[in-house]
C-alpha positions as CSV (number, residue, x, y, z in Angstrom):
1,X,58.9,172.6,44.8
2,X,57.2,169.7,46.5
3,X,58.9,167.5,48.8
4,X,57.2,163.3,48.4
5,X,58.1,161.2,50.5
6,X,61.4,160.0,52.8
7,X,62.8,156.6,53.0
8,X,63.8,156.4,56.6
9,X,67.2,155.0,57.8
10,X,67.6,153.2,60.7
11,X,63.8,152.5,61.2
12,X,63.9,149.9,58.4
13,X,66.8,148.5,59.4
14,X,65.7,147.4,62.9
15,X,67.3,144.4,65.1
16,X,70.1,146.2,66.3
17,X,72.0,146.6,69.2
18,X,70.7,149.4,71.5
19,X,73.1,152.7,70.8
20,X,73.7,155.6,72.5
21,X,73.3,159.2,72.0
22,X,75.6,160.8,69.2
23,X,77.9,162.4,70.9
24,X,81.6,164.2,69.7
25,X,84.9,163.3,71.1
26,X,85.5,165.9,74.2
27,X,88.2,168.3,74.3
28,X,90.0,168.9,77.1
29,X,91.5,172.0,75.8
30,X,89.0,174.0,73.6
31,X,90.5,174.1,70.1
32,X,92.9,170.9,71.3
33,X,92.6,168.6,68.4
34,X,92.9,165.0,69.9
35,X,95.8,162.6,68.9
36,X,95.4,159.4,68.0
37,X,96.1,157.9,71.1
38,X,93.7,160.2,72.9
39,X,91.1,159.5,70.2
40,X,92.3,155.6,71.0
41,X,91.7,155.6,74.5
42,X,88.3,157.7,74.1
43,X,86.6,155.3,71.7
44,X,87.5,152.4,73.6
45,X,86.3,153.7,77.1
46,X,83.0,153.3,75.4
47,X,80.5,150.7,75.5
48,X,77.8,151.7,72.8
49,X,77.8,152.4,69.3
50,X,76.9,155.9,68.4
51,X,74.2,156.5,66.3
52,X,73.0,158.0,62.8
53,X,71.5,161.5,63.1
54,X,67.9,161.9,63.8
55,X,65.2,159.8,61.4
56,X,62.9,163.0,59.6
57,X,59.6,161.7,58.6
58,X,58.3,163.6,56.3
59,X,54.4,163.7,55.0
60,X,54.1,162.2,52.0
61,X,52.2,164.4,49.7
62,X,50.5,163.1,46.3
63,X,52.6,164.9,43.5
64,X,50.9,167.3,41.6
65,X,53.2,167.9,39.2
66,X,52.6,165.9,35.9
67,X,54.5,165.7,32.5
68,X,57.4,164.1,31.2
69,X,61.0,164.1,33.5
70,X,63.6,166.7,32.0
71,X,66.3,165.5,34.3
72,X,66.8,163.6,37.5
73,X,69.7,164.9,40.3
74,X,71.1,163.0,43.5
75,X,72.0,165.9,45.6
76,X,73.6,166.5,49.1
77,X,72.7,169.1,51.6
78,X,74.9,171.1,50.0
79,X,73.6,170.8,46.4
80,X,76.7,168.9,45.1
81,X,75.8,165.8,42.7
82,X,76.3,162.4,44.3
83,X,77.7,159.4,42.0
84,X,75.3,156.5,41.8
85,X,75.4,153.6,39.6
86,X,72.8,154.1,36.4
87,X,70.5,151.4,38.1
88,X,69.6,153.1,41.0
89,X,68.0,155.9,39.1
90,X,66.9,153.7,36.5
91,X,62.9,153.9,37.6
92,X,62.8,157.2,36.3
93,X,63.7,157.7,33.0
94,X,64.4,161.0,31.0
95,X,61.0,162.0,28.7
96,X,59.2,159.3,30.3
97,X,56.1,160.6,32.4
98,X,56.6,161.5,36.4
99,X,55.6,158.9,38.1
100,X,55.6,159.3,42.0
101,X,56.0,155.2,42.9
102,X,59.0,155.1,40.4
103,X,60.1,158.2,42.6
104,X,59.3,155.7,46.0
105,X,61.1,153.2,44.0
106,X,64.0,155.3,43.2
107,X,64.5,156.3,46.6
108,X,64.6,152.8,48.0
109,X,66.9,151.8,45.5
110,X,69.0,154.6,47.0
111,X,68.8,153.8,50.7
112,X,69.7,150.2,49.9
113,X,73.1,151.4,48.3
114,X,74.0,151.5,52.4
115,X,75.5,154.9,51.5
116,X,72.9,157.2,52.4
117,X,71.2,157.5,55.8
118,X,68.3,159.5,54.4
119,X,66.6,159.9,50.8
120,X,64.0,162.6,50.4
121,X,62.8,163.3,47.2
122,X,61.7,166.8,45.6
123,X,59.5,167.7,42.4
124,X,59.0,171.0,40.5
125,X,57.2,171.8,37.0
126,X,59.0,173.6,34.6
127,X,58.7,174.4,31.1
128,X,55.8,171.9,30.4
129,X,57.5,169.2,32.7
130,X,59.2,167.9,35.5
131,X,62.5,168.2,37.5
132,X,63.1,165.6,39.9
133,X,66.0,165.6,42.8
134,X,66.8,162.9,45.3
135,X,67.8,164.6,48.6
136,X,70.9,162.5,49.9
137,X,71.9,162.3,53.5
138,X,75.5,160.4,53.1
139,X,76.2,158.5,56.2
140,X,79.7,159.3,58.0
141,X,82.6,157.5,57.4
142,X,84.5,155.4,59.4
143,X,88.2,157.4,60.1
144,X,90.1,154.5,62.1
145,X,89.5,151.5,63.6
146,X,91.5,151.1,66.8
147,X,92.4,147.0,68.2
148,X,91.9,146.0,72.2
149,X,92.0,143.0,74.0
150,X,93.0,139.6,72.6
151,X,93.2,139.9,68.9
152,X,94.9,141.4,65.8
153,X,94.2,143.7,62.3
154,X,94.2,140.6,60.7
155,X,90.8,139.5,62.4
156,X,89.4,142.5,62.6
157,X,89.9,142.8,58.8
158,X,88.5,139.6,57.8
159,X,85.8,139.2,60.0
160,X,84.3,142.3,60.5
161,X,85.1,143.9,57.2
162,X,85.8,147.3,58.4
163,X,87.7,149.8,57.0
164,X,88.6,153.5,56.7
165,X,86.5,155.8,54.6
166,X,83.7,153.0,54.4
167,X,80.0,154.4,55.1
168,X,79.6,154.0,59.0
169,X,76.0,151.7,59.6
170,X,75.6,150.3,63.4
171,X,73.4,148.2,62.1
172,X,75.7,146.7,59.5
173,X,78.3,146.7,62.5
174,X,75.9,144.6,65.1
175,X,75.7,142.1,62.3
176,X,79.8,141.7,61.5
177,X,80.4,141.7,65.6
178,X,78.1,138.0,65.2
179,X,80.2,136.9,62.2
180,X,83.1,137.7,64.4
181,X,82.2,136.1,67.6
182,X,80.8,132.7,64.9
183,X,83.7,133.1,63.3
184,X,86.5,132.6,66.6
185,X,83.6,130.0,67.9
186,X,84.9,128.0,64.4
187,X,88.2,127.9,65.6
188,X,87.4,126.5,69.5
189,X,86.7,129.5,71.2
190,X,83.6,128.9,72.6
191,X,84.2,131.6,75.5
192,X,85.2,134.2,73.1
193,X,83.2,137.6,73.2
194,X,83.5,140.6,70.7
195,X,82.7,144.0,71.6
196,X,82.4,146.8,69.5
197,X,82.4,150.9,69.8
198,X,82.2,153.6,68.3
199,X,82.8,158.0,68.9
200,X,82.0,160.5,66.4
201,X,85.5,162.4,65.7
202,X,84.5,166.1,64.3
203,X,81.4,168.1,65.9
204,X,79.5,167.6,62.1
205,X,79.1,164.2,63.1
206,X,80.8,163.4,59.7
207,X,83.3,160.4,60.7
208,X,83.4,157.8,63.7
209,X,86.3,156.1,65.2
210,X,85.8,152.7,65.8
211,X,86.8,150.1,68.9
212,X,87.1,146.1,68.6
213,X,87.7,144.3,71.8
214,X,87.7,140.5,71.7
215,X,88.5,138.2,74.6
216,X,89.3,135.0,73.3
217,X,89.6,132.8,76.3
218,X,90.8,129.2,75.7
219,X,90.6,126.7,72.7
220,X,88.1,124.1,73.3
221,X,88.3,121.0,71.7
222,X,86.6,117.6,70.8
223,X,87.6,114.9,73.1
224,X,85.0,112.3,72.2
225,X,82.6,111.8,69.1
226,X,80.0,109.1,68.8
227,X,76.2,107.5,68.3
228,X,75.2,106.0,71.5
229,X,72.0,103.7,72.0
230,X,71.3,101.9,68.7
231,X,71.2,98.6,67.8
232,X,73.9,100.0,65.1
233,X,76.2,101.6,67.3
234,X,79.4,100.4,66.2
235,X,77.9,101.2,62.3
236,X,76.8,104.5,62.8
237,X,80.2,105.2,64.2
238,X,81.9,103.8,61.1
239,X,79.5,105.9,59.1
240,X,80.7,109.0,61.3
241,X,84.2,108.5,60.7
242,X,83.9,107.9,56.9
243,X,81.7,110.8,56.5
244,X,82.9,113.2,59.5
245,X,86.6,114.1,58.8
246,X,86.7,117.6,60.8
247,X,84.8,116.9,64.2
248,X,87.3,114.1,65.4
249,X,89.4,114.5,68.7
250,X,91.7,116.7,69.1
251,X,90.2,119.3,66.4
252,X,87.4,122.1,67.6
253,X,83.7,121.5,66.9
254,X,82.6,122.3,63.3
255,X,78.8,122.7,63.8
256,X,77.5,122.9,60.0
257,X,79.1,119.8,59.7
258,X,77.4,118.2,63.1
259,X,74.4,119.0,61.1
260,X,75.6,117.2,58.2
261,X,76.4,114.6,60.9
262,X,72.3,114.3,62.1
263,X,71.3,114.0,58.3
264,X,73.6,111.1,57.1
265,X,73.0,108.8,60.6
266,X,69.1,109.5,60.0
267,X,70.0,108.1,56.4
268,X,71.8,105.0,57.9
269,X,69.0,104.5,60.2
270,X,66.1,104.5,57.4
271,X,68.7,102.4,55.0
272,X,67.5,99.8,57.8
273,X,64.1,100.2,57.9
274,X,64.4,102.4,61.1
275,X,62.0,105.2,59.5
276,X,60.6,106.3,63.0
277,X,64.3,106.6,65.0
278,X,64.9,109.4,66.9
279,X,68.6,111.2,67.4
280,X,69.2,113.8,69.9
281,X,72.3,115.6,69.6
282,X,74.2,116.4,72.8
283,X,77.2,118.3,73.3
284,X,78.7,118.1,77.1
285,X,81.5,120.3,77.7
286,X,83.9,119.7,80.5
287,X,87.2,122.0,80.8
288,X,88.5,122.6,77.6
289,X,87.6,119.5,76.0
290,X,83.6,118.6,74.9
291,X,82.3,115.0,73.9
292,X,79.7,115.2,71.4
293,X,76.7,112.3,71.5
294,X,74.2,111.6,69.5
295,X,71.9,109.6,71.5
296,X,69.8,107.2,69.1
297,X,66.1,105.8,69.6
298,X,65.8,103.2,67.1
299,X,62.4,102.3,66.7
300,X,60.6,99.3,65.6
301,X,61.6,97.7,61.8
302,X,59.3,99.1,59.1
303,X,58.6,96.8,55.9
304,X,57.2,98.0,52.1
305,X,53.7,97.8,51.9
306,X,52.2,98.8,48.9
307,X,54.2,100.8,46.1
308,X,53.3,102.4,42.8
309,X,54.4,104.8,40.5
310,X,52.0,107.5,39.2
311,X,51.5,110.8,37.7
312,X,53.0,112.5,34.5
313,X,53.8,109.2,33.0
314,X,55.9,110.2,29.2
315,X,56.8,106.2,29.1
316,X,54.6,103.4,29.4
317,X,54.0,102.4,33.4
318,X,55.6,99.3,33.2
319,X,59.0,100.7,32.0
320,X,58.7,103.0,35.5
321,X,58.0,99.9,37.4
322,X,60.9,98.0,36.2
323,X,62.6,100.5,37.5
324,X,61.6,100.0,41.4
325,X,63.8,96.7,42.3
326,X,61.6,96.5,46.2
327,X,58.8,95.0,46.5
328,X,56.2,94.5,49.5
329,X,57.3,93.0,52.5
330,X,61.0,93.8,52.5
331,X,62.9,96.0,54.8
332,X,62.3,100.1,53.6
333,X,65.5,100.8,52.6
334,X,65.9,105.3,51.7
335,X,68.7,104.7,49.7
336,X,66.5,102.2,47.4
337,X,64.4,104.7,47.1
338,X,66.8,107.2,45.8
339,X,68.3,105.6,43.4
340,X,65.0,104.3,41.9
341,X,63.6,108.3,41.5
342,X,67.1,108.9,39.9
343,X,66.1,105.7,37.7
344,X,62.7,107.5,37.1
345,X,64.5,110.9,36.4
346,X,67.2,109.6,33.8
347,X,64.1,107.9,31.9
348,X,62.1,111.4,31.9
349,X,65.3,113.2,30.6
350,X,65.6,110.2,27.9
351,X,61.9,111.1,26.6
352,X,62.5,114.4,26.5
353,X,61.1,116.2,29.8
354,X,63.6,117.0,32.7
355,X,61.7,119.6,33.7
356,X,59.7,116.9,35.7
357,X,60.0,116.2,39.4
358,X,59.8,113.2,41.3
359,X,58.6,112.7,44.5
360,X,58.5,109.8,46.9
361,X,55.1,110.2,49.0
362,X,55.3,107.6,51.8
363,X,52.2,106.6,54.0
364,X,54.2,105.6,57.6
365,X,51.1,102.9,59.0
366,X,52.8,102.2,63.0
367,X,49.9,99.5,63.3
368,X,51.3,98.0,60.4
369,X,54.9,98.8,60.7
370,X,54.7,99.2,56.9
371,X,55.3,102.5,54.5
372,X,53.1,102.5,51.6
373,X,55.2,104.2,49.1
374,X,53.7,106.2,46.0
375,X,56.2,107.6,43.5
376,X,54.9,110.8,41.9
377,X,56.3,112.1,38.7
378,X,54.7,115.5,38.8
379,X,55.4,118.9,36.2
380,X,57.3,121.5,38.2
381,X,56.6,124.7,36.0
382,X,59.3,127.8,37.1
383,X,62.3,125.7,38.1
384,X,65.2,126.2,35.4
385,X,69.1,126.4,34.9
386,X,71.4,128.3,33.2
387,X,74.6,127.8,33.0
388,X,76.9,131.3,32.8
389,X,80.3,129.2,32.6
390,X,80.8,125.6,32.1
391,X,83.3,123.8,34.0
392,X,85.4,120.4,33.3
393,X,85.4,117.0,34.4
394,X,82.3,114.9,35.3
395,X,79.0,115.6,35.9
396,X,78.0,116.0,39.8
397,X,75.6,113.4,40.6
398,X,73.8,111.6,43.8
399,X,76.1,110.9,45.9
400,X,78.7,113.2,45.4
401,X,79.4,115.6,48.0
402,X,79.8,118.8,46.4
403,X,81.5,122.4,47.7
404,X,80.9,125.2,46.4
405,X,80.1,129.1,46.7
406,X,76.9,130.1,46.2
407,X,74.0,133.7,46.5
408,X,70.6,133.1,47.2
409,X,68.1,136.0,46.2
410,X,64.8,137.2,45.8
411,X,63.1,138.0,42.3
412,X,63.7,141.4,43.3
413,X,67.3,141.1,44.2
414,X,67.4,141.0,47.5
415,X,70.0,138.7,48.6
416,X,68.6,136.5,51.8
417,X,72.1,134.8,52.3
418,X,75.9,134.1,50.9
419,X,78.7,132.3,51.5
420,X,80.8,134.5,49.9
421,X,83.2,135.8,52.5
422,X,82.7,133.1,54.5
423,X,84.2,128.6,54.4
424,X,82.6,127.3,50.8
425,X,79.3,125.2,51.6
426,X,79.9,121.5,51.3
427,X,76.7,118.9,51.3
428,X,75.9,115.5,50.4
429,X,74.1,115.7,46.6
430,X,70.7,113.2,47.5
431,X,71.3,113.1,51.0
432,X,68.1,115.6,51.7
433,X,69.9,118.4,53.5
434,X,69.2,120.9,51.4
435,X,66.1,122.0,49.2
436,X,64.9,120.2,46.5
437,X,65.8,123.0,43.9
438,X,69.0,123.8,45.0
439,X,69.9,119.9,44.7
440,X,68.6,119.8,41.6
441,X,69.9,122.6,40.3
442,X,73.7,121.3,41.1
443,X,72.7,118.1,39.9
444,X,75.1,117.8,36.2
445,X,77.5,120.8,37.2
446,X,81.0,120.9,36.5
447,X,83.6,121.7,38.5
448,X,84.8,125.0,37.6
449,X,81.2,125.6,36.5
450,X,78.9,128.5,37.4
451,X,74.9,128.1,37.4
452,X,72.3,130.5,37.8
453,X,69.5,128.5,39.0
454,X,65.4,129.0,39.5
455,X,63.4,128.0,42.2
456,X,59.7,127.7,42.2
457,X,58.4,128.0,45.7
458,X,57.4,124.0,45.7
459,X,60.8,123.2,45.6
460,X,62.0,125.9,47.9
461,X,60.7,126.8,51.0
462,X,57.2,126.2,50.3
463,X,53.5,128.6,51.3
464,X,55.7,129.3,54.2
465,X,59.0,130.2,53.3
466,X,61.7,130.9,55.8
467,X,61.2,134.2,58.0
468,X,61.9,136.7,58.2
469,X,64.4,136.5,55.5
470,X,62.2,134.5,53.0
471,X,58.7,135.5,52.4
472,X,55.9,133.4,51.6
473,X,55.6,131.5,48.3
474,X,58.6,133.2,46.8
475,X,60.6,132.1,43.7
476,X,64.6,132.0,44.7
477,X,67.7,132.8,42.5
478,X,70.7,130.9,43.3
479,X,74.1,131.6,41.4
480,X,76.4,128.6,41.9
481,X,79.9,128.1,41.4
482,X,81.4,124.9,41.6
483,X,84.3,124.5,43.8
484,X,84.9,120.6,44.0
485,X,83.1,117.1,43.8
486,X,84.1,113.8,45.9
């Protein structure tokens, strides 16, 4: 029997927190089994979370073992058979020929399930094939989280998500303590600080209890919201409180929606020809209270120079052009331009091709204090939608501002991020804040609806993508569900 390869735990994971040395609970009286307020006041003397056992690297050895697979085990050190969804296993199939990367592939399947803190496989001949087993390391389970300090169950359930008998992963527990301290920063805490620890409770190592401590400190809260600097003062501020409805005084600072905030005044701004303003967002905190400025440079006026409409034309030019109502010489307006590529979308659609994009392209000349503006209509092969439940009511369109739930992930299923579990995502639809596929992939969705959508790397993140989450080039996978439109 030949042992392949490992898939290592905590060395993949990385990022964490430092830990500390496993270590058991002490007994003060030999054989003394601890009670749970002993066991209480051990784990949360600690500072540190404890860690997984030991990484084993093993050699990975070329398999010499050829022939078809005559069965496929997931064992544990002591050779009982661990219960794993089909898919896991899925890369090697029964009577198919062994094939050590769909053993590699197996194994990191298995690691990813978060139940295992090691996966070694093994491979023996026999009877003209092969036998394959997955040696399974099962992490310890949590046995009881413990509460300290200024908070409740209640939090500690919804934010950090941690419960008895649930695999114990520090790594997975560094990344719930940020959700909980971002997550009592959403309701005003800004001082708030979350502290989590952890003791192994038998000598095997086999379960941890767990400590939370939060201080929560005082609420902070908004005394003062506004655009300072700009001709437009008094507008931008109208703007603010039509669009802003959560960061207004006397409520706590909602910082997704500041960002919202930056977006929407930098489309007020270039709605007035203000294309090369500047906004710098400043939040001064004083006591319990914080005043929130966004300091505007304004810029000099920019005018239309010279526009056109090119590319993948399925209509004769003129009936694009009609569509652009600016001309040269008159104050760039962003919203013009909007609606005039929606113009220029609903006439692709009508011919037949909404699989094309369309792209504004504008040339800023400062010497000139014009923007040359070409329109590109332009193929955009991979992008596509399918819709896994239609909802009711009308059609999201620009304009709207939609909420919703949504998974992003990779062609391989990785999921980069979620906001299930956490406030729905709400955003303006043609306001620019978020990527162009994901815009357009909401674009006609129902509320009620749910969307599987299919994002080429041109309307994604790009040859760059978004590290370390988001490689390169890559394609994305949104589902979408639909929550409400306004």
């Amino acid at each position: 029997m030949k042992r392949l390869a490992a898939v290592l735990l905590c060395a993949a994971c990385g990022g964490a927190a430092p830990v500390g040395p496993p270590v058991s609970l002490p007994s003060a009286h030999g054989s003394h089994v601890p009670t749970e307020a002993e066991r209480r006041a051990a784990v949360c003397e600690r500072d540190d979370l404890a860690s997984l056992a030991p990484t084993v690297a093993l050699s990975p050895n070329v398999a010499a073992d050829s022939g078809p697979v005559l069965d496929v085990a997931v064992l544990d050190a002591a050779g009982h058979r661990e219960d794993v969804r089909a898919e896991a296993t899925a890369p090697i199939a029964i009577g198919a020929p062994f094939d050590e990367a769909a053993a590699r592939e197996t194994s990191r399947r298995l690691w990813k399930t978060g139940r295992f803190a090691d996966v070694a496989v093994e491979s023996s001949a026999d009877r003209g094939g092969v036998r394959v087993v997955f040696r399974v390391t099962p992490k310890p389970s949590i046995a009881h989280v413990f509460v300290a300090g200024e908070t409740s169950s209640d939090d500690v359930a919804t934010a950090l998500r941690l419960e008895p008998g649930a695999p114990y992963d520090p790594v997975a527990i560094v990344s719930a303590r940020r959700e909980l301290r971002a997550a009592l920063e959403s309701k005003g805490l800004l001082d708030a600080d979350a502290t989590v620890s952890s003791a192994f409770v038998t000598p095997d190592r086999s379960s941890v209890d767990l400590c939370v401590r939060v201080k929560r400190g005082a609420v902070v809260t908004i005394d003062a919201i506004g655009a300072h600097g700009s001709a437009y003062d008094r507008d931008l501020d109208a703007v603010l409180a039509s669009e802003d409805t959560k960061n207004v005084p006397g409520s706590v600072v909602d910082r997704d929606v500041l960002d919202r905030d930056e977006v929407v005044l930098a489309g007020a701004l270039s709605d007035r020809g203000l294309v090369t303003h500047k906004i710098e967002r400043k939040l001064v905190r004083h006591g319990d209270a914080i005043t929130i400025s966004f300091d505007v440079t304004d810029g000099p006026v920019f005018h239309y120079g010279k526009v056109d409409v090119r590319g993948q034309l399925v209509a004769p030019k003129a009936e694009y052009t009609k569509l652009v109502t600016f001309k040269r010489g008159a104050v760039f307006n962003r919203s013009e331009v909007a609606k005039a590529i929606d113009a220029i979308r609903a006439l692709d659609t009508s011919r037949g091709r909404p699989d094309l994009d369309v792209e504004p392209e504008p040339n800023v000349d400062a010497a000139t204090g014009t923007v040359a503006l070409v329109i590109e209509v332009k193929g955009s092969p991979g992008f596509s939608t399918v819709d896994l439940k239609r909802g009711a009511g009308r059609a999201a369109a620009s304009g709207d501002t939609a909420t919703l739930h949504y998974t992003g992930k990779l062609l391989d299923g990785t999921v980069f991020d979620s906001s299930i579990g956490r406030a729905p995502f709400t955003f303006k639809l043609g306001g620019g804040s978020v990527i162009q596929g994901f815009e357009r992939g909401v674009m006609g969705m129902k509320v009620g609806g749910k969307r599987r959508v299919t994002i080429p790397p041109d309307l994604g993140y790009g040859k760059r993508g978004a590290p370390p989450k988001i490689p390169p080039s890559s394609t994305l996978v949104f589902e979408i569900e639909l929550l409400s439109i306004q």
